[in-house]
C-alpha positions as CSV (number, residue, x, y, z in Angstrom):
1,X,0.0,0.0,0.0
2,X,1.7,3.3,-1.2
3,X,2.3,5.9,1.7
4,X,3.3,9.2,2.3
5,X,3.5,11.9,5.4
6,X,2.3,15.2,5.8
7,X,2.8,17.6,7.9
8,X,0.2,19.4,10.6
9,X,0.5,23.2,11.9
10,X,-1.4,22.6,14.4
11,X,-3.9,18.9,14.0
12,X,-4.1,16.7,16.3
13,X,-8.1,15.8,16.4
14,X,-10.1,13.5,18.1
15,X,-13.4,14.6,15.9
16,X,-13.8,14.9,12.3
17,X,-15.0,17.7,11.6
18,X,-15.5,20.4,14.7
19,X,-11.9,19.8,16.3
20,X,-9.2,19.5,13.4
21,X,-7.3,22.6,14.7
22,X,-7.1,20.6,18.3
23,X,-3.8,19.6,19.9
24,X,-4.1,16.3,21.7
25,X,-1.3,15.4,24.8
26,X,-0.5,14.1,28.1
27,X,0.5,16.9,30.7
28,X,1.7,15.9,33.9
29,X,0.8,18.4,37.0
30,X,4.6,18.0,37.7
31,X,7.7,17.3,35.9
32,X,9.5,15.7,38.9
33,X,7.4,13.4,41.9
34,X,9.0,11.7,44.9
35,X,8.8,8.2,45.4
36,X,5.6,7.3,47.1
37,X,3.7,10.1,45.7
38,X,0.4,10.3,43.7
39,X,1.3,11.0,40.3
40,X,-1.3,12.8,38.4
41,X,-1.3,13.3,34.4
42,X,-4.2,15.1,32.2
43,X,-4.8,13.5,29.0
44,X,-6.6,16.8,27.2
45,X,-7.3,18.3,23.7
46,X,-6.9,22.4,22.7
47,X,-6.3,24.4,20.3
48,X,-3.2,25.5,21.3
49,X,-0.5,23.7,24.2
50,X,-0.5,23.8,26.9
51,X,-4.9,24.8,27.1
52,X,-7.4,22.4,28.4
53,X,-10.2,21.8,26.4
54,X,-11.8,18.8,26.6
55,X,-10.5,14.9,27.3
56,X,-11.2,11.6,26.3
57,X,-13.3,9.4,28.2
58,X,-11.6,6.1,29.4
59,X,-13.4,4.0,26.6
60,X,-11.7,6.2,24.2
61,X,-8.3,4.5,25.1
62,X,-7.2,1.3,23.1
63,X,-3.6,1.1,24.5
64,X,-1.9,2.4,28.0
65,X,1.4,1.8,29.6
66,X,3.2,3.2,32.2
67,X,6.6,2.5,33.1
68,X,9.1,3.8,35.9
69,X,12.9,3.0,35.2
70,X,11.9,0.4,32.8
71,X,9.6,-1.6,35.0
72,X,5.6,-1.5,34.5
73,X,3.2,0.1,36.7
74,X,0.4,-1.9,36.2
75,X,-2.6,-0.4,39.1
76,X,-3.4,3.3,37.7
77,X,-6.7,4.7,37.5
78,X,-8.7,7.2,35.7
79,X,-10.7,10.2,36.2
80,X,-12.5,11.5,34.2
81,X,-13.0,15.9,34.3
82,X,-14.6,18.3,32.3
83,X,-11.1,19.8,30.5
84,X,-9.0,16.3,30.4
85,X,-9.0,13.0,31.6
86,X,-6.8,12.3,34.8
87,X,-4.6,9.5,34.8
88,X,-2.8,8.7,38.3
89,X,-0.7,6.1,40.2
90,X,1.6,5.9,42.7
91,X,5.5,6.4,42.6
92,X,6.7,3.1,43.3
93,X,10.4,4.1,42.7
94,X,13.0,5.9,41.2
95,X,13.7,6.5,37.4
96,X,12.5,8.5,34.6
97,X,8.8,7.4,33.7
98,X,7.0,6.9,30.3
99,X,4.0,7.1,30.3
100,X,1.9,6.2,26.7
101,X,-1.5,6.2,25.6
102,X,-3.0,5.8,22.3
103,X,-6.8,5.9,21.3
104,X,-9.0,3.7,19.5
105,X,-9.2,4.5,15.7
106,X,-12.3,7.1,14.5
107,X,-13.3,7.0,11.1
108,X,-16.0,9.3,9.1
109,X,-15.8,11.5,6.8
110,X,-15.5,14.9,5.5
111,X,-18.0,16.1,3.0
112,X,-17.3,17.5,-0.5
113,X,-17.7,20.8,0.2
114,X,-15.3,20.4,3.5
115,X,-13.0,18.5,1.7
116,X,-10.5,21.2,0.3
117,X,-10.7,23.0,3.6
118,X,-10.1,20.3,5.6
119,X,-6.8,19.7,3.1
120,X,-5.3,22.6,3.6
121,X,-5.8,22.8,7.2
122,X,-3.8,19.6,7.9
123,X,-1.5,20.3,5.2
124,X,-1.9,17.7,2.8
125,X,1.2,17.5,0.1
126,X,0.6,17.2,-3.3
127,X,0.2,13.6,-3.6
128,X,-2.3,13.2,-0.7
129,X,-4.4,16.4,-2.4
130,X,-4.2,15.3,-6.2
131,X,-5.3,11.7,-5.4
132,X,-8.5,13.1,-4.0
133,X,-9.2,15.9,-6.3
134,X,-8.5,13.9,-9.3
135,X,-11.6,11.2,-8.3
136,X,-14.9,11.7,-10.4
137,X,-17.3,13.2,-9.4
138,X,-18.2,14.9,-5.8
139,X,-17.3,12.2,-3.4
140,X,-17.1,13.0,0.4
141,X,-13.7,12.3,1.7
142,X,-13.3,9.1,3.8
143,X,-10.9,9.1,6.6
144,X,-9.6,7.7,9.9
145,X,-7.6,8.4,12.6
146,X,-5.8,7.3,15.8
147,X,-3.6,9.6,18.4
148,X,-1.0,8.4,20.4
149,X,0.0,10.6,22.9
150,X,3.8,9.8,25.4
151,X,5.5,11.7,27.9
152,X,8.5,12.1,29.6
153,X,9.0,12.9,33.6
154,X,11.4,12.3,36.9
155,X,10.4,10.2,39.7
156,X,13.1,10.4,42.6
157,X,16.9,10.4,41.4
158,X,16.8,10.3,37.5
159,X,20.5,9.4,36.0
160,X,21.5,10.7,32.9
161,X,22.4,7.7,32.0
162,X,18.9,6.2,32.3
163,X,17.6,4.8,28.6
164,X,14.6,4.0,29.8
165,X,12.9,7.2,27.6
166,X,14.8,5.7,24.5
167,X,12.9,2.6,24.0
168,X,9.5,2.4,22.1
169,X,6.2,1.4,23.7
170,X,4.8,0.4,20.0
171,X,2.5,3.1,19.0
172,X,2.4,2.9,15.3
173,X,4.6,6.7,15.2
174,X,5.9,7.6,18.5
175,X,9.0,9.5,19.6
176,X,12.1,8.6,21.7
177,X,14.6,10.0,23.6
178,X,18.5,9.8,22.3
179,X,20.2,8.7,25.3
180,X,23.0,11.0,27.1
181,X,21.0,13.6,24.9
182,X,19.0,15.8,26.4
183,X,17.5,17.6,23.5
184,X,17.5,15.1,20.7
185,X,14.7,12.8,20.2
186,X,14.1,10.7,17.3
187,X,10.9,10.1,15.6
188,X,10.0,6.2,14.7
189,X,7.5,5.0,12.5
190,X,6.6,1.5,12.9
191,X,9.5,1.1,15.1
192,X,11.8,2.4,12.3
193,X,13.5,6.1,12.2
194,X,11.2,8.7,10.1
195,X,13.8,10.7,8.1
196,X,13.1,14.3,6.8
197,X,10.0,13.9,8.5
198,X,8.4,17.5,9.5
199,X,7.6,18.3,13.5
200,X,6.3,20.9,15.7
201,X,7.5,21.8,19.2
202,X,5.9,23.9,21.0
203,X,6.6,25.6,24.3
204,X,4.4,26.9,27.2
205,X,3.9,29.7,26.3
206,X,2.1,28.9,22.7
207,X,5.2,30.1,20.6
208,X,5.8,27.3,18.3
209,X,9.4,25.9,16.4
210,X,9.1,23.9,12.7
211,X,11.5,21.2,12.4
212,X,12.2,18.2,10.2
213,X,14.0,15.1,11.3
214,X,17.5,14.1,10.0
215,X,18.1,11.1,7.9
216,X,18.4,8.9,11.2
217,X,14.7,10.3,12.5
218,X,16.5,12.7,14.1
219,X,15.3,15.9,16.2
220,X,17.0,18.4,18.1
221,X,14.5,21.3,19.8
222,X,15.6,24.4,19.5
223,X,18.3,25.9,22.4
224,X,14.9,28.9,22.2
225,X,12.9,26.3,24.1
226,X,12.7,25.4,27.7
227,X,10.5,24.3,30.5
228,X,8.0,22.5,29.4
229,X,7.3,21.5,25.6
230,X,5.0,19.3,23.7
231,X,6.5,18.1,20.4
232,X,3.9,16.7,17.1
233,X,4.0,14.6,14.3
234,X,1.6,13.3,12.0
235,X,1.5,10.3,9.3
236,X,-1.5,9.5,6.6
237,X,-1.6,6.1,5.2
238,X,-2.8,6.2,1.5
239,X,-5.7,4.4,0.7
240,X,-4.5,1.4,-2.6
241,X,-7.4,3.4,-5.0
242,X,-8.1,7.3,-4.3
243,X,-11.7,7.0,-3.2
244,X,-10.7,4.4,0.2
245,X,-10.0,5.5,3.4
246,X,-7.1,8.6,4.4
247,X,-6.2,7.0,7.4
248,X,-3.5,9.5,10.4
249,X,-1.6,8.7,13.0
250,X,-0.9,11.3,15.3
251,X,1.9,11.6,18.0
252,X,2.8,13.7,20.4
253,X,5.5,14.3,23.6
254,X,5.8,16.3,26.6
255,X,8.8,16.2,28.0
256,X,10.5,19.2,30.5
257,X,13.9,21.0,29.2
258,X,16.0,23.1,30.8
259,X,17.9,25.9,29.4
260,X,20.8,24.9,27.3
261,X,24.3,24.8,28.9
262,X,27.0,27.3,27.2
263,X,29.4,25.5,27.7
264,X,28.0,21.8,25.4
265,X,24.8,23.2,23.9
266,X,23.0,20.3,25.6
């Protein structure tokens, strides 16, 4: 089945129509917890990070992990609220946590008079526009999505040397952290690096970064950056004739930086 990628400003929906300018993410209420502590994370959609808007309810969720140094967490609970869904557990010990969600897969479709709109607003390349345009007729456009949302936090004494941030949990496009790096991620598809792939970071306070990974999937946020910052991808799936199913997977990850040291750039 042919493929290609696009590239959204600022898509990350969880409906089709009403909320394709939404950002969806996981935000912890803290970037660094003590061992024994209640960790609490909101699972939320906006239009712009870091805003609440509205969250998913539990059945929503197809896939959930949560890891501390490596090991699973397996007893956490959710909540839901009327701006995100809560997702909390306690700290059972030390390490840098992951934790992963991705939703169950939406499908509908966009109707013909949408449809060009609803192009250009997730930035469709030319390939992904033409082989819709070109189909007879007026046809609605059929599409499907599913978001998968990570991030990254401290529980305890976090080494730098701890990889547990650089291994994938699976979600079909995900990012990972380069170990001993702390501004390089790397952007997987399938499990495999997604080179020259474009990406949005943005930071707290709304002000957003473009960026495309290297030929290893590669992605260094901008020294501009710091505190906390959610970075986005997207990937469509080309339908094997014009008139199937657009399917997107989304991916996003919070993570916390600090300002840049002068004297490595790290």
């Amino acid at each position: 089945m042919p493929k290609t990628s696009i590239f959204v400003p600022a898509a990350a929906v969880f409906f089709v129509t009403s909320a394709l300018a939404h950002q969806t993410f996981l935000q912890p209420k803290n970037f660094e917890w003590a061992v024994g502590d209640k960790v609490e994370i909101a699972m939320t959609s906006a239009l712009s990070y870091p805003d609440f808007l509205s969250g998913p309810s539990p059945s929503r969720i197809a896939d959930a992990s949560v890891t501390i140094a490596g090991m699973g967490v397996d007893d956490f609970s959710y909540e839901e609220n009327e701006t995100f869904l809560n997702i909390a557990f306690e700290a059972e010990r030390e390490g840098m946590a992951v934790v992963a969600l991705s939703s169950k897969v939406r499908a509908g479709e966009i109707e013909p008079k949408d449809a060009e709109m609803y192009l250009d607003e997730i930035g469709a390349d030319d390939a992904v526009r033409q082989a819709f345009l070109d189909l007879p007729g007026d046809p609605p456009l059929q599409r499907s999505y599913r978001k998968h949302t990570k991030t990254f936090f401290c529980v305890g004494n976090c080494r730098a040397d701890d990889e547990a941030t650089s291994k994938p949990v699976g979600q079909a496009l995900e990012f990972v952290a380069v170990p001993s790096s702390k501004r390089e991620f790397r952007l997987l598809w399938e499990g495999e690096p997604l080179a020259h792939h474009d990406v949005l970071a943005v930071a707290s306070d709304s002000t957003s970064v473009k960026m495309k990974s290297g030929s290893n999937g590669l992605v260094r946020v901008d020294a501009s950056m710091s505190g906390p910052v959610m970075m986005m991808a997207v990937w469509i799936t080309l339908p094997s004739e014009p008139a199937g199913t657009y399917h997107s997977d989304y991916a996003t990850l919070t993570v916390h930086l600090d300002p840049p040291n002068p004297r490595d750039g790290k």
